[in-house]
KOLVEX-855436 format. One record per residue: residue number from 1; residue in one letter; x, z, y of N, C-alpha, C in turn. Coordinates in nm, 4 decimals, m for minus. Example, Ala and Ser with C-alpha at 12.3 -4.5 7.8 and 13.67 -1.06 7.14 Angstrom:
<recs>
   num   residuo       n.px       n.pz       n.py      ca.px      ca.pz      ca.py       c.px       c.pz       c.py
     1         a     1.3190     0.7800    m0.5690     1.2300     0.7800    m0.4500     1.3200     0.7800    m0.3300
     2         s     1.2850     0.7080    m0.2250     1.3670     0.7140    m0.1060     1.2900     0.7870     0.0030
</recs>
This chain:
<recs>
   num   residuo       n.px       n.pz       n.py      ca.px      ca.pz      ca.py       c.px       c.pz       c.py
     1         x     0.1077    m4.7182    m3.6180     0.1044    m4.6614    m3.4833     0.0756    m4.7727    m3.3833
     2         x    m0.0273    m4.7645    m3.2881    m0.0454    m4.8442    m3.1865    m0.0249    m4.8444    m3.0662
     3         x     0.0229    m4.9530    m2.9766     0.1259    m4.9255    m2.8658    m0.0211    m4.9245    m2.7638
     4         x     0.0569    m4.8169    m2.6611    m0.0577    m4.8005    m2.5822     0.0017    m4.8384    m2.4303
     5         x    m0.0898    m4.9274    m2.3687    m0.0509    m5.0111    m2.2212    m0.1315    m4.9439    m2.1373
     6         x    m0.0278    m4.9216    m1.9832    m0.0948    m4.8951    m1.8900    m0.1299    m4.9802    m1.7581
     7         x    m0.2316    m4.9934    m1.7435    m0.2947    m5.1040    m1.6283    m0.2490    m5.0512    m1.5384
     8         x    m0.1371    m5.0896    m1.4297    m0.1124    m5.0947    m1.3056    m0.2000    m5.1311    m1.2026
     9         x    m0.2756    m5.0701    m1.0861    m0.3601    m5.0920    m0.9791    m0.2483    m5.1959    m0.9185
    10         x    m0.3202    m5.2807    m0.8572    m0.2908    m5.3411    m0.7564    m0.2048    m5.2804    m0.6498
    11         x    m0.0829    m5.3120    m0.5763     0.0213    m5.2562    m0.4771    m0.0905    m5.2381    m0.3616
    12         x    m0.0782    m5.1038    m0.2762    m0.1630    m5.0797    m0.1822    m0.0715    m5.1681    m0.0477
    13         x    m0.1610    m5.2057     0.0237    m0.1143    m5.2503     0.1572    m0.1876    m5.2270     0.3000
    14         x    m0.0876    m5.1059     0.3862    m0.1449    m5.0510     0.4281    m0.1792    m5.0853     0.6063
    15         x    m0.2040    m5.0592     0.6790    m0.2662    m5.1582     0.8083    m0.2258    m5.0541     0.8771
    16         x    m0.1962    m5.0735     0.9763    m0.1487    m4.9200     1.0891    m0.0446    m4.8320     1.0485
    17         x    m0.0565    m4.7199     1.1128     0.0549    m4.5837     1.0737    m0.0197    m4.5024     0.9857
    18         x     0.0824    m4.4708     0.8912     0.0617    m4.3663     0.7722     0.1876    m4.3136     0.7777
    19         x     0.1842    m4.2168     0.6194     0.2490    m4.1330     0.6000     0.3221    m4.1760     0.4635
    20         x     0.4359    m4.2377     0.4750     0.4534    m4.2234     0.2924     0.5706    m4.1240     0.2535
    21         x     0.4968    m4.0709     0.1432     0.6035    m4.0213    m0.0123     0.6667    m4.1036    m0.0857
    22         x     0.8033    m4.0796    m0.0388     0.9345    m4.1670    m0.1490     0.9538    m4.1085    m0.2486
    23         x     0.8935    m4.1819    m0.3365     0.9231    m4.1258    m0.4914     1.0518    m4.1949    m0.5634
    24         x     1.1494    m4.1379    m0.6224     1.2715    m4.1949    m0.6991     1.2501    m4.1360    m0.7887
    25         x     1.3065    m4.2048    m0.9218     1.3158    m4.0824    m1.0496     1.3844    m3.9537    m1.0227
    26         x     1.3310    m3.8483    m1.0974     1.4178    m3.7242    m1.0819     1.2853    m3.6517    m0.9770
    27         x     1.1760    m3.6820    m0.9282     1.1552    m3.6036    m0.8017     1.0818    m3.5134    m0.8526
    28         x     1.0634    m3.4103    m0.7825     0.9710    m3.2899    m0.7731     0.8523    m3.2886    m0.7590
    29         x     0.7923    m3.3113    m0.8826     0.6860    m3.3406    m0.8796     0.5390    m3.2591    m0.7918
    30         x     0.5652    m3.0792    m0.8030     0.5043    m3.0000    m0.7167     0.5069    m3.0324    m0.6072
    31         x     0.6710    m3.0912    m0.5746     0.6878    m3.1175    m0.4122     0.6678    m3.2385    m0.3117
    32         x     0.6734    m3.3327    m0.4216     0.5750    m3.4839    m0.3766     0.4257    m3.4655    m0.4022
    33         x     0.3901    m3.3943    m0.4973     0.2093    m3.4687    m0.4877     0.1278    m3.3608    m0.4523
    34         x     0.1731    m3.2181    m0.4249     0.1145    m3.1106    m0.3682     0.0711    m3.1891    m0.2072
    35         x     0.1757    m3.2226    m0.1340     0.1807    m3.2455     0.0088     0.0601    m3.3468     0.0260
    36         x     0.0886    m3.4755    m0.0897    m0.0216    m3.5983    m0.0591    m0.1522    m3.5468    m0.0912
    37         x    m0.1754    m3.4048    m0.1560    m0.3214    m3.4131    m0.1930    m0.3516    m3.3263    m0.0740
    38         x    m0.3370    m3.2444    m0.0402    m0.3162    m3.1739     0.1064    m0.3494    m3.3032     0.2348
    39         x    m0.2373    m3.3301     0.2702    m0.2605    m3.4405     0.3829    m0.3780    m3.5569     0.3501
    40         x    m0.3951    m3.5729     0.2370    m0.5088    m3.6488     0.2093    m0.6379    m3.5653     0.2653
    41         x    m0.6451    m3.4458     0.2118    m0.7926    m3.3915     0.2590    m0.8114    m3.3467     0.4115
    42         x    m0.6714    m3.3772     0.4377    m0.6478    m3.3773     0.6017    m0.7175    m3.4650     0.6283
    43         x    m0.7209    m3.5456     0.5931    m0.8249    m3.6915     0.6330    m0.7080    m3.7764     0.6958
    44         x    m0.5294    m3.7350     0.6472    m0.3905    m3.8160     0.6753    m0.4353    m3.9791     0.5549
    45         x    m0.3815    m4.0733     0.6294    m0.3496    m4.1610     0.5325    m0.2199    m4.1696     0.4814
    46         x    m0.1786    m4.1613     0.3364    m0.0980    m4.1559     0.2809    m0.0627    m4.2130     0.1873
    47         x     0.0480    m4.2729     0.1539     0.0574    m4.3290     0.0604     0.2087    m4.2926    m0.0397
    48         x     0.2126    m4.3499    m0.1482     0.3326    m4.2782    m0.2504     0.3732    m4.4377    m0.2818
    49         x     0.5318    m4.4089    m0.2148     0.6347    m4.5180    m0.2660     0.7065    m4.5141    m0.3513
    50         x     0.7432    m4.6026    m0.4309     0.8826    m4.5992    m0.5637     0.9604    m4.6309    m0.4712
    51         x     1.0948    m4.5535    m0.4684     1.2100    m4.5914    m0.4137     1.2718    m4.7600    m0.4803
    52         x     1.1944    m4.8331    m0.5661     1.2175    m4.9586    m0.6111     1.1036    m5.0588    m0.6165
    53         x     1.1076    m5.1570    m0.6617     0.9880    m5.2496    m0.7179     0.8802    m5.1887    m0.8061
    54         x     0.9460    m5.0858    m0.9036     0.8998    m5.0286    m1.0263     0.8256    m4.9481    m0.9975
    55         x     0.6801    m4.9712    m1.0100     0.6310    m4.8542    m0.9737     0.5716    m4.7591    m1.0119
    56         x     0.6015    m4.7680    m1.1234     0.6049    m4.6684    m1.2585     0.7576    m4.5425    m1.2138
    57         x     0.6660    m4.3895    m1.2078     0.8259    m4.3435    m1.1583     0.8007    m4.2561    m1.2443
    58         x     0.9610    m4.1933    m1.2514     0.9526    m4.0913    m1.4019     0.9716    m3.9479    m1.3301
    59         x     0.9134    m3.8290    m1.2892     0.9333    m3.7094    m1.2160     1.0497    m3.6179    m1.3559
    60         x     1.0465    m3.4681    m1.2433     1.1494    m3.4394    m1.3284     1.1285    m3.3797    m1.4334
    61         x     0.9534    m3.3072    m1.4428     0.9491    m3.2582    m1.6062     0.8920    m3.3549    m1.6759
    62         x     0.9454    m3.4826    m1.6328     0.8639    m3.5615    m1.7629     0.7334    m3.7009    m1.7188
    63         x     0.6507    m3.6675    m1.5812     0.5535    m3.7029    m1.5757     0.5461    m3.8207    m1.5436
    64         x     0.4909    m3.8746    m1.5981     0.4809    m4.0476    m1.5052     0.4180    m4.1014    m1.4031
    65         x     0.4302    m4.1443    m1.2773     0.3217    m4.1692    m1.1592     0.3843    m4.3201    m1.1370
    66         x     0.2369    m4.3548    m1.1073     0.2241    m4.5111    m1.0912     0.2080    m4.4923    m0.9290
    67         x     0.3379    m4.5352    m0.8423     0.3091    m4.5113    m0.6964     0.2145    m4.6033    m0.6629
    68         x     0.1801    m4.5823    m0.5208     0.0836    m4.6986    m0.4570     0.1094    m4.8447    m0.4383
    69         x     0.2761    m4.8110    m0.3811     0.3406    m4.9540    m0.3499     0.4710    m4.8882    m0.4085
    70         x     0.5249    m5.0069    m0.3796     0.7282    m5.0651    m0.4381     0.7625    m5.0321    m0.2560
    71         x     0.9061    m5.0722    m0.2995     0.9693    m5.0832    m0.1377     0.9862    m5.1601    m0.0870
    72         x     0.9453    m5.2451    m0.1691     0.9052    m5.4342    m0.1130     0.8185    m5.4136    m0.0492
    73         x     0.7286    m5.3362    m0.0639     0.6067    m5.3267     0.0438     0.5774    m5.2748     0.1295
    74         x     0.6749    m5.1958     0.1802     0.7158    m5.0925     0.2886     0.7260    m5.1874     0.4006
    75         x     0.6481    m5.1873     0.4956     0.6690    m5.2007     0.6157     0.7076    m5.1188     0.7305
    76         x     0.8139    m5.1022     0.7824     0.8741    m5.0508     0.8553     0.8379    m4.9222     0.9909
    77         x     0.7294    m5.0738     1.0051     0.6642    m5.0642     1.1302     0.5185    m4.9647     1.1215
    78         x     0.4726    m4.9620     1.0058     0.3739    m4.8664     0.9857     0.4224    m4.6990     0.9417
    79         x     0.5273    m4.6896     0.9647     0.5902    m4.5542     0.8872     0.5535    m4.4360     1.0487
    80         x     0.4326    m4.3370     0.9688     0.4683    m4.2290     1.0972     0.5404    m4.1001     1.0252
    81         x     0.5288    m4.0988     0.9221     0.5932    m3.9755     0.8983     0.6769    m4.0166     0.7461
    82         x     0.7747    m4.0193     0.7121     0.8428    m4.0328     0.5933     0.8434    m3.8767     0.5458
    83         x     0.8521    m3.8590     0.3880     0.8449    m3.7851     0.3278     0.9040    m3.7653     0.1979
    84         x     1.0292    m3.6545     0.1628     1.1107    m3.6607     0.0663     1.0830    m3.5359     0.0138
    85         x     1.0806    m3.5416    m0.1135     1.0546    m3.4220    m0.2388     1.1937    m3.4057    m0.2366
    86         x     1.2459    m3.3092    m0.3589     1.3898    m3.2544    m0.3513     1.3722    m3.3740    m0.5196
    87         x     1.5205    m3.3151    m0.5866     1.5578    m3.3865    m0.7088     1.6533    m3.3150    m0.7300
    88         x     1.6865    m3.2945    m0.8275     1.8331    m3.2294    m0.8828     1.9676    m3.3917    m0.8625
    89         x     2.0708    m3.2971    m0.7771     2.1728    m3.4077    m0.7618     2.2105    m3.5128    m0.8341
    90         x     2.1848    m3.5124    m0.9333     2.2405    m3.6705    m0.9872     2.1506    m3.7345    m0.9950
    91         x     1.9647    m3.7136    m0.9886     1.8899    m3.8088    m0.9626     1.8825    m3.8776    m0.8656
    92         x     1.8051    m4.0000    m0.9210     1.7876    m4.1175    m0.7848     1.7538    m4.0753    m0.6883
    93         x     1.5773    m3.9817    m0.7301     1.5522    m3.9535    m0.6082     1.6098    m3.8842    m0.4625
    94         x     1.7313    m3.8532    m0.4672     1.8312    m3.8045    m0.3739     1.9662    m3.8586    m0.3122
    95         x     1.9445    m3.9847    m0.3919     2.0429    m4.0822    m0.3757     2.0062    m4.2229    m0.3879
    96         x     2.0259    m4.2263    m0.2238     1.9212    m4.3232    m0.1767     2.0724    m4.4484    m0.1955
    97         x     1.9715    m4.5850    m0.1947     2.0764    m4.7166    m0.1795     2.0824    m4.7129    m0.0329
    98         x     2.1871    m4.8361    m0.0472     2.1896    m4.8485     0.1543     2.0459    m4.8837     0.2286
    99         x     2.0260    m4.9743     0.1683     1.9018    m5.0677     0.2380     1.7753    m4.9184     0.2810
   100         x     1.7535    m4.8388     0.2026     1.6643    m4.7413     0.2012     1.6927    m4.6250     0.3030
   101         x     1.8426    m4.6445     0.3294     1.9237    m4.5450     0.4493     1.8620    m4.5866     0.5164
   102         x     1.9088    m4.7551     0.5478     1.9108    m4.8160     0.6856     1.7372    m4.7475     0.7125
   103         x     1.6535    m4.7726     0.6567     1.5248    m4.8098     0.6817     1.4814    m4.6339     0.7332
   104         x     1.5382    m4.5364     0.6347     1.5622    m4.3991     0.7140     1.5823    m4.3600     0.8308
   105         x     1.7439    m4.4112     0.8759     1.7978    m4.4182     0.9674     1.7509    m4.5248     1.0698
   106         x     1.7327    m4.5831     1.1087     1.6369    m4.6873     1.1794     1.5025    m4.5788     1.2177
   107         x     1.4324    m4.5261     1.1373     1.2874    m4.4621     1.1619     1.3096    m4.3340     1.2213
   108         x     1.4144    m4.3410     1.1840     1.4239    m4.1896     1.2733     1.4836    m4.1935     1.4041
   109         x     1.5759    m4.2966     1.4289     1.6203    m4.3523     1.5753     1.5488    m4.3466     1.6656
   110         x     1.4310    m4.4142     1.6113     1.3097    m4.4787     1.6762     1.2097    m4.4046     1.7362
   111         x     1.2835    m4.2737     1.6912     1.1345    m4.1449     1.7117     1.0656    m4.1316     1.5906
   112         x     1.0722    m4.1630     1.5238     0.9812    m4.1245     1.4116     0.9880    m4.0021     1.3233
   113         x     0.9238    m3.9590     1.2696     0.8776    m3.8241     1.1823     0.9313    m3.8462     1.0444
   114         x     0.9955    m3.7388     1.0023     1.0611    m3.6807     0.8972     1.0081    m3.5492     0.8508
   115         x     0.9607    m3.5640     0.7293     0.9633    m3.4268     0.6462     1.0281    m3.4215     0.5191
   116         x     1.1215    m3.3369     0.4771     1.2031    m3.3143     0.3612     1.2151    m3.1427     0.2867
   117         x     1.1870    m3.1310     0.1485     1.2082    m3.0152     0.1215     1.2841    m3.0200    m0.0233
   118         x     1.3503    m2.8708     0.0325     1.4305    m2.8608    m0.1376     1.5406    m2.8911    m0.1117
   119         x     1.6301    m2.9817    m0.2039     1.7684    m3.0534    m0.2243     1.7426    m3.1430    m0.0944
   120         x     1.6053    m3.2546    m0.0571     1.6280    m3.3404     0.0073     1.7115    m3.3354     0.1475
   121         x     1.6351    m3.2218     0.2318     1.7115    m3.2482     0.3152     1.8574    m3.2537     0.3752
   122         x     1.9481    m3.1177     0.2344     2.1302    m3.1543     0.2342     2.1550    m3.2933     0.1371
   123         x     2.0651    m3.3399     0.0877     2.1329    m3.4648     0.0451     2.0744    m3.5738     0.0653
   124         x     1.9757    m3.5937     0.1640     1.9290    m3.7197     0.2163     1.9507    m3.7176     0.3794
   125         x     1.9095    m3.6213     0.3803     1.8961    m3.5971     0.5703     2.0494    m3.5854     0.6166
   126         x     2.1318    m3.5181     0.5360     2.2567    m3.4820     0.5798     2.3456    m3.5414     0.5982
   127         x     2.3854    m3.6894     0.5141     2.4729    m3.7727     0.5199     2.4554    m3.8776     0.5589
   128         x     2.2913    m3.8430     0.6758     2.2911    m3.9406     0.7495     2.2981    m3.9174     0.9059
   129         x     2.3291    m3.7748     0.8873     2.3432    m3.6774     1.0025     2.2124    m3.6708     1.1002
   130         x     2.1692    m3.6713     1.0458     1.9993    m3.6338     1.1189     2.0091    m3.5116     1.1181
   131         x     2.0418    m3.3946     1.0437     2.0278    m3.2380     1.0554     2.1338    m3.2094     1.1536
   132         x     2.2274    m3.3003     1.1601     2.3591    m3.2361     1.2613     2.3451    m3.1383     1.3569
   133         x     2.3568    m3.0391     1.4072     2.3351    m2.9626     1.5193     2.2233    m2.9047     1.5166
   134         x     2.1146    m2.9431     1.3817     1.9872    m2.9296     1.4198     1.9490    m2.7700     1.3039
   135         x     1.8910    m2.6873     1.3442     1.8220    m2.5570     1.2373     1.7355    m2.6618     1.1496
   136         x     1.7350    m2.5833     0.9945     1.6793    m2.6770     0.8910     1.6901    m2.5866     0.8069
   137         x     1.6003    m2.5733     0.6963     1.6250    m2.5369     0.5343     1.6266    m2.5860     0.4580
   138         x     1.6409    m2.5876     0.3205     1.6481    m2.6396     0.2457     1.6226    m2.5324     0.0874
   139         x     1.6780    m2.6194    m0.0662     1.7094    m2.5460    m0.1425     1.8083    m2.4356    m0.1120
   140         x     1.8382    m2.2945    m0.1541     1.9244    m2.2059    m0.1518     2.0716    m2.2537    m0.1878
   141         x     2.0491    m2.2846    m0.3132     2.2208    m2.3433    m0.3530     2.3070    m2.4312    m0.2936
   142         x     2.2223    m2.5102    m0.2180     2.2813    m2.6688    m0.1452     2.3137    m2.6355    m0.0047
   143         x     2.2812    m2.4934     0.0670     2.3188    m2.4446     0.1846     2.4599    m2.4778     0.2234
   144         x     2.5461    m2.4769     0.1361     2.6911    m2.5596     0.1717     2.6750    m2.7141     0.2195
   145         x     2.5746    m2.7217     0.1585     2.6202    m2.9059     0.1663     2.5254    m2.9467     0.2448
   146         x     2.4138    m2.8442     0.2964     2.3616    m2.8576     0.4086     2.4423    m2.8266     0.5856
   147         x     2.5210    m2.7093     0.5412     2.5756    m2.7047     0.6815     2.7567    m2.7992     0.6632
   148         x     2.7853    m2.8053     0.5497     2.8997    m2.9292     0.5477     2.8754    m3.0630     0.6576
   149         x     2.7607    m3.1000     0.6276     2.6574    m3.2450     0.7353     2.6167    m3.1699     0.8526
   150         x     2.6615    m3.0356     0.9538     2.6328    m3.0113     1.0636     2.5153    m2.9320     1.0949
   151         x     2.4234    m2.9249     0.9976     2.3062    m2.8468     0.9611     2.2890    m2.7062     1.0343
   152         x     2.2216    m2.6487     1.0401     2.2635    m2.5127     1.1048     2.1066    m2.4307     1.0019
   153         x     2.1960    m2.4073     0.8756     2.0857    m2.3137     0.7803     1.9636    m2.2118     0.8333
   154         x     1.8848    m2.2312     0.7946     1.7973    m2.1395     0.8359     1.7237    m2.0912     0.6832
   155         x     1.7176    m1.9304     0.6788     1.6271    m1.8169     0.5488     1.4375    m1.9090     0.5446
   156         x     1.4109    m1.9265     0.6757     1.2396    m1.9346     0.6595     1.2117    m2.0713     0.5715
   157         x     1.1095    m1.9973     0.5469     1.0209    m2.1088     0.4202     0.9692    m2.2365     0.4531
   158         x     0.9843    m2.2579     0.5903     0.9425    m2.3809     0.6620     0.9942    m2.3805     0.8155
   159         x     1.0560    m2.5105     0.8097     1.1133    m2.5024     1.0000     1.0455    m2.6068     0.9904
   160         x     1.0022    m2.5874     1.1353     0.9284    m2.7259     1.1870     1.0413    m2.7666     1.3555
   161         x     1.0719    m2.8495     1.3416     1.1075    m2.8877     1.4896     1.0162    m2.9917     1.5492
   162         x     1.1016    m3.0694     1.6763     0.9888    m3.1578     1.7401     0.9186    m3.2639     1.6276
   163         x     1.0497    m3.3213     1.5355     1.0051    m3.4599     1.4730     1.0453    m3.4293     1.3675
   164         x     1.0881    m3.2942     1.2870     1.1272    m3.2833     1.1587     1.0435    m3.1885     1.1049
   165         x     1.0552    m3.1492     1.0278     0.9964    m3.0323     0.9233     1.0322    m3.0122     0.7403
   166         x     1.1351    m2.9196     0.7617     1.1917    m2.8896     0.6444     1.1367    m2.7921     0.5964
   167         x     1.1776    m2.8011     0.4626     1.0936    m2.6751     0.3563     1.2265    m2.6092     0.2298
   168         x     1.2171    m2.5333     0.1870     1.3075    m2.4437     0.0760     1.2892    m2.5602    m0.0705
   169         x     1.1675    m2.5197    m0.0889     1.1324    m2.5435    m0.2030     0.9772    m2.5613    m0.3015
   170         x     1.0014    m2.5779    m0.4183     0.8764    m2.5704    m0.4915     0.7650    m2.4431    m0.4435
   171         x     0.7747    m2.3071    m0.4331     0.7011    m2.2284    m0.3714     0.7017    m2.2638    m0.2666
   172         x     0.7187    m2.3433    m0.1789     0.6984    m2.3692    m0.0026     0.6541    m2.4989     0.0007
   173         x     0.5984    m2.5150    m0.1433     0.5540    m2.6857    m0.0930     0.4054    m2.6959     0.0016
   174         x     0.3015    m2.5618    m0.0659     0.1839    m2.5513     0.0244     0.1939    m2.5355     0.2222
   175         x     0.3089    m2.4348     0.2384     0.3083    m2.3985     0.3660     0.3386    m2.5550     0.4203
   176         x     0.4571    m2.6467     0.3364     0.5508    m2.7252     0.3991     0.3965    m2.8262     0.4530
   177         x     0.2820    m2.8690     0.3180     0.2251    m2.9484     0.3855     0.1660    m2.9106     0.4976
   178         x     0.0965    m2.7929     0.5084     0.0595    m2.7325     0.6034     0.0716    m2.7867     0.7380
   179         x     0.2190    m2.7687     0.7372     0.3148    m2.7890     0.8489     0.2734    m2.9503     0.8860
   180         x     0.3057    m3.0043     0.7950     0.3087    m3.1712     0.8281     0.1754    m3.1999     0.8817
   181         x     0.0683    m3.1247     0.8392    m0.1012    m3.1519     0.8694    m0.0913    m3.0841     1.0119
   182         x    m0.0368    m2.9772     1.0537    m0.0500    m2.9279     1.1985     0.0196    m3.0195     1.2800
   183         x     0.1333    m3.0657     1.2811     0.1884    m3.1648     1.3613     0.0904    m3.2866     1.3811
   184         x     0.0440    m3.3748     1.2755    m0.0015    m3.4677     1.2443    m0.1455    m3.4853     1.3052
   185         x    m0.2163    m3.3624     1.2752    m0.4031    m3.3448     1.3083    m0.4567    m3.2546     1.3917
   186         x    m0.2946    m3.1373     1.4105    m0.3644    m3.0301     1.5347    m0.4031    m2.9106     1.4408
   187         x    m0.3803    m2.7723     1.5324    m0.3891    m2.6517     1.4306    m0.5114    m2.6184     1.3839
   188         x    m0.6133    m2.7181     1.4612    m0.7887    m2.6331     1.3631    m0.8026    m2.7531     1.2614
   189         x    m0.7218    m2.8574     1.2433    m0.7342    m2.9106     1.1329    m0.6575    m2.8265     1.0159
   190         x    m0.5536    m2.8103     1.0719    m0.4930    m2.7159     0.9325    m0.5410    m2.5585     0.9197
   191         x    m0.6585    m2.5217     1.0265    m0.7089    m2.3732     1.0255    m0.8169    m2.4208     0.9031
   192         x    m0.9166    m2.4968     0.9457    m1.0323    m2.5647     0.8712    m0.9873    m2.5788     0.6897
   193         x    m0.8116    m2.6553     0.7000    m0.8193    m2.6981     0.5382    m0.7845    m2.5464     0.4691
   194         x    m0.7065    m2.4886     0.5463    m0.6542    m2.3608     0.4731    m0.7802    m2.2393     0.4561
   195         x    m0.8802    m2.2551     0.4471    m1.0431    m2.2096     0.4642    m1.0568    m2.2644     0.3544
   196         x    m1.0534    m2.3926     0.3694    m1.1467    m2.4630     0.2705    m1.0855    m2.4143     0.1392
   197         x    m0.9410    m2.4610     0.1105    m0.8351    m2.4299    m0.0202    m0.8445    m2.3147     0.0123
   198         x    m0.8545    m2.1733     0.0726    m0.8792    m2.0164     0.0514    m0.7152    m2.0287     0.0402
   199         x    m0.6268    m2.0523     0.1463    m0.4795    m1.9955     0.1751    m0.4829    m1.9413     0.3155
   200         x    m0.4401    m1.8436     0.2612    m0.4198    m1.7468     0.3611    m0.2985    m1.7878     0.4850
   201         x    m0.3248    m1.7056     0.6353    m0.2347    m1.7536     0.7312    m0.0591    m1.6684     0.6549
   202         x     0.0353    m1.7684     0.7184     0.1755    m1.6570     0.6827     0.1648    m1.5235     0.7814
   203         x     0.2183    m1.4847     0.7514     0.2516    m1.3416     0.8310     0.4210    m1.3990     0.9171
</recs>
């Protein structure tokens, strides 16, 4: 049997404001790389982070993605929109270290843009009290532990507020990017892509 190696691209390094996807093991895979291929044809720059150095990440049925960059390479200062897939609770991807809070919490102080769907936003957004007071969705089951952190639950498949935009889940990952491309590019950019991909408006 012969061992088979995979060539790692070079760490991307990115110049200005983008958009990145925090990838940790455990993530949702529909719900991280649906959004980046979406906002990509937005003509968004985007990029996919390992919540570590490693940038080899393991999703949750299995798949392997070689992110763009580590979190060594995260610059702070280029972040316009952060972006969290869900994970089932005991994965990484939902349980962030401190340093990765701070850098959360810091970006969002600052004004900056947040999008989270699924588990993420009662277990990333919540215990850092960013949802506090604020309407949000999330996964169905985690609705406790979304309004436990101050949350104020909401049924729809996508809330958008001024600087956030939450989503349910794996079926809401299309609308969720949607969402992030209308904030981001303006509604005839997201009239134009949802034409192009043949998705229909919500009702």
């Amino acid at each position: 049997m012969t061992e088979t190696s995979i060539r790692i691209p070079t760490s991307s390094r990115p110049s200005g404001k983008a958009t990145f996807v925090m990838l940790g093991n455990g993530f949702d895979e529909i719900e991280a790389l649906a959004p980046v291929d979406v906002m990509r044809r937005a003509g968004m720059k985007v990029f996919t982070v390992s919540m570590t150095d490693k940038r080899l990440v393991r999703g949750v049925t299995g798949n392997n993605i070689v992110a763009d960059m580590g979190i060594s390479d995260l610059n702070p200062e280029h972040i316009d929109w952060l972006v969290f897939p869900g994970a089932d609770k005991s994965e990484d991807a939902v349980n962030l270290d401190e340093s990765l809070n701070d850098i959360v919490k810091d970006h969002w102080d600052k004004g900056g843009n947040i999008a989270a769907i699924c588990a993420a936003p009662a277990l990333i957004l919540g215990p850092l009290g960013i949802i506090k007071g604020v309407k949000a969705t999330g996964y169905p089951f985690l609705k406790e532990d979304l309004e436990r952190n101050g949350g104020i639950y909401s049924e729809e498949p996508v809330v958008i507020g001024d600087r956030m935009i939450t989503s349910k889940g794996p079926g809401t990952t299309i609308e969720f990017a949607l969402a992030i491309v209308r904030k981001a590019k303006g509604p005839e950019t997201e009239k134009a892509l949802r034409e192009g991909m043949v998705i229909p408006e919500c009702e």
